[in-house]
N, C-alpha and C positions, 0 to 999 in steps of 0.2 A: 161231498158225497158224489157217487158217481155216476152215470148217463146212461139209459140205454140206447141204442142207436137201432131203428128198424129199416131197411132198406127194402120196397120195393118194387116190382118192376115185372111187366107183362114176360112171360117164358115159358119154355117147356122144363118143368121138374124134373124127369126121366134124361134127357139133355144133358140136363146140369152134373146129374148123379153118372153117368154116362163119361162127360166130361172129367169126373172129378177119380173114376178108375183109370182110365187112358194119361191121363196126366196128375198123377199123384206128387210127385215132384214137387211141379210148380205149385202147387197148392202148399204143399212145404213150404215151400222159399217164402213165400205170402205170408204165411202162419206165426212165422220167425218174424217176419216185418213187423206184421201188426203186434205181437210180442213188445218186441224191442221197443214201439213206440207207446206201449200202456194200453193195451189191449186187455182185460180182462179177462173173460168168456165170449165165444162164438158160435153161432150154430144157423143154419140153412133149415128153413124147411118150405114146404111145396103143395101149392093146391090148385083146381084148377087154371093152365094155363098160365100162372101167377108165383114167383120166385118172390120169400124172403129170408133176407139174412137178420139175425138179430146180436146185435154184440154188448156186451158192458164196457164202457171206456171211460176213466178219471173224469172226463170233459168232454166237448162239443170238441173242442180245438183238436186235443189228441187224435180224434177220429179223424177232422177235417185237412189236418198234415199227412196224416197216412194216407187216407183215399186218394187224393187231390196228387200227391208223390209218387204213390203206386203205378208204374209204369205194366206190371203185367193183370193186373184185375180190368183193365179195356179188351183183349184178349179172350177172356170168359167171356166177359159182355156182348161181344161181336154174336158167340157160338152159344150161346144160349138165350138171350135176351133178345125182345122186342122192343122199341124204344128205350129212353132216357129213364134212369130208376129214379123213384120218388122218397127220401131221405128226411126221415122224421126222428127225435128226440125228447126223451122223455125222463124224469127224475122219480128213481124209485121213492117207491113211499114207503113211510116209516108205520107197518103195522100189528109187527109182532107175531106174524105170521109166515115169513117166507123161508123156504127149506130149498 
């Protein structure tokens, strides 16, 4: 079964979405990464002050080779982020319920 991955981290939201028109691109190239290594689903969202990303990934490991290899997601982090993100995981559960 598969993982979801929460990452988060003190930031400006507006930044990031800011960031993510001006450099669409690289956000591509990213996209395709985390793809190719078992990426499921991905999505950003934003509240105060506070960036999370949440993704679904096969595994802890999947995710942990992609982040750890990602040479341009430090880059984002520099231009949006406050401190070190805080990288949590969690096993969906089985309830009969999710759409």
């Amino acid at each position: 079964m598969s993982v979801v991955m929460m990452l988060r981290v003190k930031g400006d939201p507006d930044a990031l979405e800011r960031y993510a028109q001006e450099n669409g691109e690289q956000l591509k190239r990213i996209t395709e990464d985390a793809r190719s290594k078992g990426a499921i689903h991905h999505l950003f969202a934003g509240g105060e002050d506070e960036i999370i990303a949440f993704d679904e990934w096969p595994d802890e490991a999947s995710f942990q080779s992609f982040f750890e290899g990602q040479e341009e997601i430090p880059r984002i982090m520099q231009s949006v982020a406050q401190g070190e993100p805080e990288v949590s995981f969690f096993r969906i559960l089985d309830t009969g319920d999710a759409f």
